[in-house]
VMD Tcl script that draws the C-alpha trace (Angstrom):
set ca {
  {59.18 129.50 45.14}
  {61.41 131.40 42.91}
  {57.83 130.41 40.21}
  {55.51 132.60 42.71}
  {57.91 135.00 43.30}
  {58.05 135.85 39.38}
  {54.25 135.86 39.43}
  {53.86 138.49 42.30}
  {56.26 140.68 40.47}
  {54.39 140.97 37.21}
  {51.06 141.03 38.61}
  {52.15 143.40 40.50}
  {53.59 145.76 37.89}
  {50.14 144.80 36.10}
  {48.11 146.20 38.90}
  {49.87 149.18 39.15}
  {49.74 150.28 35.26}
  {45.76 149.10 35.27}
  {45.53 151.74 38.31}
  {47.17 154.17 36.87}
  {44.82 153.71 33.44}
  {42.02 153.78 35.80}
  {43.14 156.75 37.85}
  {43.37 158.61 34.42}
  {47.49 158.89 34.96}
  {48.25 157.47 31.66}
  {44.93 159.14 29.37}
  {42.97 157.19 26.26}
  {45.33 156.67 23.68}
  {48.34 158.16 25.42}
  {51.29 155.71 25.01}
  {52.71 153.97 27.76}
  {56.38 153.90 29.04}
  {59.50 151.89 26.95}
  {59.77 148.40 28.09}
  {63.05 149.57 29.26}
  {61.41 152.31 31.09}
  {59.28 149.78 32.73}
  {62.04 147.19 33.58}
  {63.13 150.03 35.60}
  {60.58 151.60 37.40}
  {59.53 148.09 38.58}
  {63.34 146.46 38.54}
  {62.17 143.19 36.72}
  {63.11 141.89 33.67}
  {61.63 141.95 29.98}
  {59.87 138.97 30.19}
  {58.15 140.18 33.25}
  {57.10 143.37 31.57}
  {56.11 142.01 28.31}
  {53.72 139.61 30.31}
  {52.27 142.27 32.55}
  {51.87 143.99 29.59}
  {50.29 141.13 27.26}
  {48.00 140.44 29.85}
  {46.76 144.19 29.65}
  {46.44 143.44 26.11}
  {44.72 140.37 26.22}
  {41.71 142.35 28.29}
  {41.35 144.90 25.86}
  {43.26 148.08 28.48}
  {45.63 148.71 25.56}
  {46.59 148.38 22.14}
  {49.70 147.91 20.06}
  {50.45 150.31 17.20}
  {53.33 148.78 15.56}
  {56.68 151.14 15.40}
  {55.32 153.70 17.86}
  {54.52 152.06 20.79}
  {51.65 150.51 22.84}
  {48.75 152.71 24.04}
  {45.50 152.97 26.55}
  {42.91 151.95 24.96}
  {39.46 154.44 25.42}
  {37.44 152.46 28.14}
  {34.12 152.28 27.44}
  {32.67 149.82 29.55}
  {32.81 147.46 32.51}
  {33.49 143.77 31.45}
  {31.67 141.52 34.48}
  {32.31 138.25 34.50}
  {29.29 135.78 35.97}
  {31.30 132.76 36.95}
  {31.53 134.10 40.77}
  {29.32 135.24 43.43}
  {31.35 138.80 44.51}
  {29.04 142.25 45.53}
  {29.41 145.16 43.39}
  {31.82 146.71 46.27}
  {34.34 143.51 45.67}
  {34.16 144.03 41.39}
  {35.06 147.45 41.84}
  {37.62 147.11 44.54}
  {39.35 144.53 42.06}
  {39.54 147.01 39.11}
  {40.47 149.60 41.56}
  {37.78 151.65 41.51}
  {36.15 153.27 44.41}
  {32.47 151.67 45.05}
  {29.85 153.98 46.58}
  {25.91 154.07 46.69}
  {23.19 156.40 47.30}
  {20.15 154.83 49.13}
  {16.99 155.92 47.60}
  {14.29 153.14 49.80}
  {14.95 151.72 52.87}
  {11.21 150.30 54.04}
  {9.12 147.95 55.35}
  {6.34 146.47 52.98}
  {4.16 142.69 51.78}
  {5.98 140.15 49.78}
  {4.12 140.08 46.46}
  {3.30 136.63 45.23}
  {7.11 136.60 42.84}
  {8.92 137.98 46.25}
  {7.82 135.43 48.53}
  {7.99 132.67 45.98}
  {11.87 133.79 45.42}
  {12.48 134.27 49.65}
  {10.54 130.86 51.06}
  {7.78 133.16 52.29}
  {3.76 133.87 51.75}
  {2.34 136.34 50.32}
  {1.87 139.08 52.16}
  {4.53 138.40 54.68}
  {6.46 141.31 55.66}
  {9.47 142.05 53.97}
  {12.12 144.77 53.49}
  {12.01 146.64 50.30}
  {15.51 148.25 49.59}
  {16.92 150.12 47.19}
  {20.04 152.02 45.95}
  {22.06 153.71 43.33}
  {25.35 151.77 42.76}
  {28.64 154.13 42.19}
  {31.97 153.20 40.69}
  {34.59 156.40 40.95}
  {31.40 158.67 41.25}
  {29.50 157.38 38.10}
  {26.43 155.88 38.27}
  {25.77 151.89 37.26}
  {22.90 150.49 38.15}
  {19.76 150.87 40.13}
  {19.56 147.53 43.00}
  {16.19 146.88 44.07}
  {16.81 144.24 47.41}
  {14.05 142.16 49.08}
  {14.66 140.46 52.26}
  {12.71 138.60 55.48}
  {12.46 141.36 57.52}
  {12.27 138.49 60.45}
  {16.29 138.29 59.54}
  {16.99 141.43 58.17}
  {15.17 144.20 59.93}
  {18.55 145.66 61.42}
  {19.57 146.61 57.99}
  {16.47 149.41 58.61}
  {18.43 151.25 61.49}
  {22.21 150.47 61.37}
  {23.15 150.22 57.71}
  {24.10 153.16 56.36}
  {26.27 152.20 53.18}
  {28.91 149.98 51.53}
  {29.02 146.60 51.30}
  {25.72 144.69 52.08}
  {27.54 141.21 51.86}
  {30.07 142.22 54.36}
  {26.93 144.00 56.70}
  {25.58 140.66 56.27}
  {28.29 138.49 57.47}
  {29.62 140.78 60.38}
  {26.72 141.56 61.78}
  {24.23 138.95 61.10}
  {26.47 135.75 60.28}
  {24.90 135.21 56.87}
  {27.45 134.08 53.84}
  {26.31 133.97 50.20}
  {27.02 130.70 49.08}
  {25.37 130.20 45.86}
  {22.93 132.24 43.34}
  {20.57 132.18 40.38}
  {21.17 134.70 37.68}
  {19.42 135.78 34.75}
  {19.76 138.45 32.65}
  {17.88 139.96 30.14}
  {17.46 143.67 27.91}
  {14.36 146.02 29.77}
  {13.23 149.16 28.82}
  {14.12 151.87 30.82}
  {11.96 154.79 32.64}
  {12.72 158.59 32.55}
  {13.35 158.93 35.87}
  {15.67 155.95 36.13}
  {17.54 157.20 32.96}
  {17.84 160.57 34.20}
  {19.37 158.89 37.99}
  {21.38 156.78 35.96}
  {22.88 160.01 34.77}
  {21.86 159.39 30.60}
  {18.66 160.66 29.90}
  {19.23 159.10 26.10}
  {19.42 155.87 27.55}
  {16.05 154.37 26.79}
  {17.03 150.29 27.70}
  {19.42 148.29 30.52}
  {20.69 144.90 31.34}
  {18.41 143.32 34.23}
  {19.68 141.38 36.23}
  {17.43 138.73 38.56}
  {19.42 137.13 41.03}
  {18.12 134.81 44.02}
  {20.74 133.84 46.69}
  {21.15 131.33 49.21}
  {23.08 130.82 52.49}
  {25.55 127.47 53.47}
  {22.22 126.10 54.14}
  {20.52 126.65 50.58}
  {17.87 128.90 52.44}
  {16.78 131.71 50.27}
  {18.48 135.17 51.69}
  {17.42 137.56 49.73}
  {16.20 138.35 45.69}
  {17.70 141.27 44.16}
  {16.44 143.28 40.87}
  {19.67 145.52 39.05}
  {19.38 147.84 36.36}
  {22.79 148.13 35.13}
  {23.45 150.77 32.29}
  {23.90 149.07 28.91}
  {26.43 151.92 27.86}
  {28.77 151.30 30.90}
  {28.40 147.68 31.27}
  {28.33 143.84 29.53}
  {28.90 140.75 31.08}
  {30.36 137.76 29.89}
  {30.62 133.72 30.40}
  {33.07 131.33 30.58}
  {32.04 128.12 28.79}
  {33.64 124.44 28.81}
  {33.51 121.79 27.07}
  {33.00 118.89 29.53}
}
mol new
graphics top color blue
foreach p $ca { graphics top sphere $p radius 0.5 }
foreach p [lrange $ca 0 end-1] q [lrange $ca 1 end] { graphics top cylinder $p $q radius 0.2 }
display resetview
């Protein structure tokens, strides 16, 4: 107990420094409190601070200048990991960052021959086409394209209104993600998505493809995401079986 109890306190501590870093209370580059400041302000030891702080290090939020201190490092993007099936609402929520979105599409419309292939349907079959612009702290990320069987999904046309589709999903329609397939590749980017993406320099994004499935491996929906390659990367975790 006493084990969990020491692992509470400093990821606690480390929560609170990331969201001030993220809130912009401690700026790029300015240097953080003393260790003894710290040990203080949180009343835990050194060893909890140092591995609060390490931690921090390890994932690239700081720096160590040697003699002067230990500073915020200038964050340029978000680091996504793809080992775990989370909506963008839980990513940002877990680097404590406020997740909003701007629906652009919200309609009904035929499954092209790719769509229905990806959601168990036939061609032609009517689906819902929709799309938003995804938000973290009021800075735009990506552009999510969403195709679903309207048979399942057609009260997403009149009640949703925002926030977290997964959650929409499982309170009011009983569906839970359970699994996905993911790709991701570079794609050119348009003017107009550019300019809603808030960079009209940026000329290419990461695309993501991802199918999911329900506890019953039924295809629930297929999603399309621009993300913007100057505010994002993702990364893998590999083993060695």
């Amino acid at each position: 107990m006493a084990q969990s109890g020491k692992q509470l306190k400093y990821q606690k501590a480390k929560d609170t420094l990331l969201a001030s870093i993220q809130e912009g209370q401690i700026g790029a580059n300015e240097c953080l409190p003393s260790e003894r400041e710290l040990c203080a302000r949180f009343d835990v030891s050194r060893v909890t601070i140092r591995k609060a702080v390490d931690e921090l290090e390890a994932e690239g939020v700081i720096y160590r200048f040697p003699g002067k201190g230990t500073f915020v490092k200038r964050q340029q993007k978000i680091t996504q990991a793809l080992s775990r099936l989370t909506s963008f609402t839980e990513d940002m929520q877990a680097r404590h960052m406020k997740a909003d979105s701007k629906i652009l599409l919200s309609e009904r419309s035929a499954a092209n021959k790719e769509v229905a292939q990806r959601l168990g349907l036939n061609p032609g079959d009517e689906v819902i086409l929709f799309r938003r612009l995804r938000l973290a702290d009021g800075s735009p990320m990506a552009i999510e394209t969403i195709y679903l069987d309207y048979n399942i999904f057609y009260p997403l046309l009149t009640e949703f209104s925002g926030g977290s589709f997964y959650a929409f999903m499982r309170e009011r329609l009983g569906i839970v993600p359970k699994r996905a397939l993911q790709s991701l590749e570079v794609t050119p980017l348009m003017e107009w998505e550019a300019e809603l993406l808030g960079n009209v320099d940026l000329n290419a994004a990461l695309l993501m493809n991802r199918q999911t499935f329900d506890d019953n491996d039924r295809p629930i929906e297929y999603v399309v995401s621009k993300y913007r390659s100057d505010k994002y990367k993702f990364t893998i975790e590999l083993y060695n079986p």
